[in-house]
C-alpha atoms as one frame of an Amber mdcrd trajectory, in Angstrom:
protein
  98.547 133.009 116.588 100.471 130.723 114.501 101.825 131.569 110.762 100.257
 129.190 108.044 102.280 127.917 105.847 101.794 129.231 102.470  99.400 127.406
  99.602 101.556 125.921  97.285  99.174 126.180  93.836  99.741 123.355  91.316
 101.143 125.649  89.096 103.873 126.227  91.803 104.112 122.474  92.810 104.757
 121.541  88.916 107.935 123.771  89.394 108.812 122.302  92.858 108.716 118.866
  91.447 111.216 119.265  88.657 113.383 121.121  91.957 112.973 117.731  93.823
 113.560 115.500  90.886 117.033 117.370  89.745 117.893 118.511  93.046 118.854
 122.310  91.677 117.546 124.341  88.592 118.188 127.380  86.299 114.938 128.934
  84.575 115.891 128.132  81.508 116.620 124.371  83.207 113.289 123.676  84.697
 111.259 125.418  81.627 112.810 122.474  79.502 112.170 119.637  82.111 108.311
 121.374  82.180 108.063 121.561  78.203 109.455 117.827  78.423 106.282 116.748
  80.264 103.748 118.743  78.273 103.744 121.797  79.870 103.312 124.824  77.227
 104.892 127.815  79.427 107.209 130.399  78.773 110.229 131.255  80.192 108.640
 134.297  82.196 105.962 131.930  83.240 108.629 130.066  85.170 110.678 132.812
  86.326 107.629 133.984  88.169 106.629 131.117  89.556 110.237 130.241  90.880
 110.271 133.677  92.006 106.876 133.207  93.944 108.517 129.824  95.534 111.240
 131.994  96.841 109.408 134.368  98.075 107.503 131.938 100.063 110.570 130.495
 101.491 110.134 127.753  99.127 112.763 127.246  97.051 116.457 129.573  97.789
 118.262 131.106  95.190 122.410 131.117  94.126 122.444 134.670  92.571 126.352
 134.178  92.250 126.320 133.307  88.610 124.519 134.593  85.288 121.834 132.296
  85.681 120.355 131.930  88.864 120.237 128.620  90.329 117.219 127.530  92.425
 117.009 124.921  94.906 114.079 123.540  96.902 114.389 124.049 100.733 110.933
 122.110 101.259 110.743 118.085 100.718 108.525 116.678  98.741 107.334 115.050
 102.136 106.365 117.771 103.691 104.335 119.139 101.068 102.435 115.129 100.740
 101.702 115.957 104.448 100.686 119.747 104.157  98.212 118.845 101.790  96.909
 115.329 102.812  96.404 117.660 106.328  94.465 120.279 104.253  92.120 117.664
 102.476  91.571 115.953 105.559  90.543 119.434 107.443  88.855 121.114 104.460
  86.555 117.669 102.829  86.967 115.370 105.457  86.069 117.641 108.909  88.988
 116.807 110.645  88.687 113.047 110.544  91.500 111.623 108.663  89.748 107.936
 109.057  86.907 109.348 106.892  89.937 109.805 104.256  91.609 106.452 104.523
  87.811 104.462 104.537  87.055 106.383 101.161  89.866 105.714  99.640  89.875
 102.023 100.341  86.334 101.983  99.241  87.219 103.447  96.169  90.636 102.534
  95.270  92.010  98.957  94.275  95.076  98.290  96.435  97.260  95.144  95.422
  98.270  92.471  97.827 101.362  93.584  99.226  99.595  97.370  99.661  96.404
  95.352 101.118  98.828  93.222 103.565 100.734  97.074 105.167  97.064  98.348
 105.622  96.287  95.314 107.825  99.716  95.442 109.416  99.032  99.279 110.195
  95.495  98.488 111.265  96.252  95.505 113.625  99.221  97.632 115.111  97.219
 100.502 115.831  94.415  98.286 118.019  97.482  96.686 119.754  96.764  93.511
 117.534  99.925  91.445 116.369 101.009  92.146 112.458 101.500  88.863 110.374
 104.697  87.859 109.077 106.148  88.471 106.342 107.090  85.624 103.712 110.644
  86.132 102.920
């Protein structure tokens, strides 16, 4: 049977997200860029959760210095698509059509985002997209 990939908590994807966004991080680095947006935690809240990351294969550590330096080794990608895959198993039984219809039902697009849906739609039933005005 296959290994699942570990749950990534939003506690843990605040962290991974300030990893992505400066590309590498001390503790003391990413508690700042979390206080920064509003977040109230404390340096041992961090250390844990960057700990946790690593543990899960998440983020990798350079222990070389004083201050351990963490880096993401998951994109931000591949967590979008680990979770979109998750909410589209867990709410929407499999059916990842039931997750698009809802969310254009429910969600204003503008006309450029309108215009790729119908490209993507007409491509997938083998219909011709429209051209672009350039």
């Amino acid at each position: 049977m296959a290994k699942r990939p570990p749950t990534i908590p939003d506690s843990e994807l605040d962290v991974l997200k300030v990893l992505w966004e400066r590309g590498q991080a001390t503790v003391r680095e990413a508690l700042e860029t979390l206080r920064a947006a509003g977040r109230q935690w404390s340096y041992a809240t961090v250390a844990t959760l960057l700990d946790r990351l690593e543990t899960k294969g998440l983020v990798e550590s350079d222990r070389s210095e004083l201050a351990f330096v963490y880096r993401p080794t998951i994109s931000s990608q591949e967590v979008q698509q680990r979770r979109v895959n998750s909410l589209v198993d867990k709410l929407y039984q499999g059916e990842p059509g039931l997750l698009v219809l809802h969310l254009l039902k429910s969600h204003a697009l503008d006309a450029n985002q309108a215009m790729e849906v119908r490209d993507v739609l007409d491509q997938m039933s083998g219909g011709k997209p429209k051209k672009k005005n350039v």
